[in-house]
N, C-alpha and C positions, 0 to 999 in steps of 0.2 A: 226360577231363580230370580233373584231379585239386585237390582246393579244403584251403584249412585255415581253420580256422571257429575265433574265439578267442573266449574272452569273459573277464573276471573277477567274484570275487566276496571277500566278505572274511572267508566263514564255510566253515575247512576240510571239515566234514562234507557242506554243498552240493555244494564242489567234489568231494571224492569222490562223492555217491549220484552226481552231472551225469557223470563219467567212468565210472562203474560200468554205467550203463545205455545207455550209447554203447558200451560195451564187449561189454556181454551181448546187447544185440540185433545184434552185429558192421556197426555204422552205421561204425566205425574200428578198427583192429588195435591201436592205443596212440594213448591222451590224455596228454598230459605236463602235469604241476599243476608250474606255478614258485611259489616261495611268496617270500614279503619283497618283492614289487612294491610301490614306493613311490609312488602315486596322488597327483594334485593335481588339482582338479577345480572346478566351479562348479556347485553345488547350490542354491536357493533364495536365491540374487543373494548368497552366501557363497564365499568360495573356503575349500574343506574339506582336508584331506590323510588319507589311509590306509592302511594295510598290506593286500592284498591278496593272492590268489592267482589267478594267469591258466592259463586254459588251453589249451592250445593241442591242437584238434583234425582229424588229415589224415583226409580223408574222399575220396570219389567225386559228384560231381555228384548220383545216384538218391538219395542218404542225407542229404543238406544239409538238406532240408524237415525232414525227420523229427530229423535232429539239432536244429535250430532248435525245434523243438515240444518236447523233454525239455528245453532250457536253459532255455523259457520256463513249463512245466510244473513247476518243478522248483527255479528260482532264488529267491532272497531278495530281491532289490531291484525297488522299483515299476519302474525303467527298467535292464533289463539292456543291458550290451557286446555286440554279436554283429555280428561284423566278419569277412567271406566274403570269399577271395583266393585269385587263380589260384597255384598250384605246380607245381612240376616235380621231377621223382623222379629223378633226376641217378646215380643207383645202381642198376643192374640187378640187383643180388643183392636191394638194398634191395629194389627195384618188385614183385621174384616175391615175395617174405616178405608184402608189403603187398598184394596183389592174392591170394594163399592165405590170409589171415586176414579179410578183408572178405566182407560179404553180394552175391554179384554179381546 
């Protein structure tokens, strides 16, 4: 089964080392950083607003812990996003590319 694990954060250099090392222990073959995410949110009984960067990571079911432990390792905010969802690889060329670049 195959999972994508997103979170955000609002400090670029996070979001790269957090894709960098999702990359280099191959937990995913490609992290995609969207950047200009416009957040609106409720922080300490305030509604706050932010520019953000999300990122959105496909992984493997074995890798989701281990991803999870670098986001929380690794992030800036006391309470990070990490939000875990089933997908589907709809592209067979894709699926071999993604299944040859991941740690099996």
């Amino acid at each position: 089964m195959y999972y994508k694990i997103t979170t955000t954060t609002d400090n670029k250099e996070i979001a790269d080392k957090i894709s960098k090392k999702i990359i280099e222990l191959e937990y995913s073959p490609c992290v995609q950083i969207i950047n200009n995410v416009h957040s609106v949110y409720r922080w300490n009984n305030k509604i706050e607003e932010s520019l953000e960067y999300k990122l959105s990571i496909k992984t493997i079911n074995k890798h989701t812990k281990g991803i999870i432990k670098i986001i929380r390792s690794l992030h800036n905010y006391e309470i990070p996003e990490i939000i875990k969802s089933n997908i589907s690889l709809e592209n067979p060329d894709y699926q071999k590319w993604f299944l040859e670049n991941i740690k099996n």
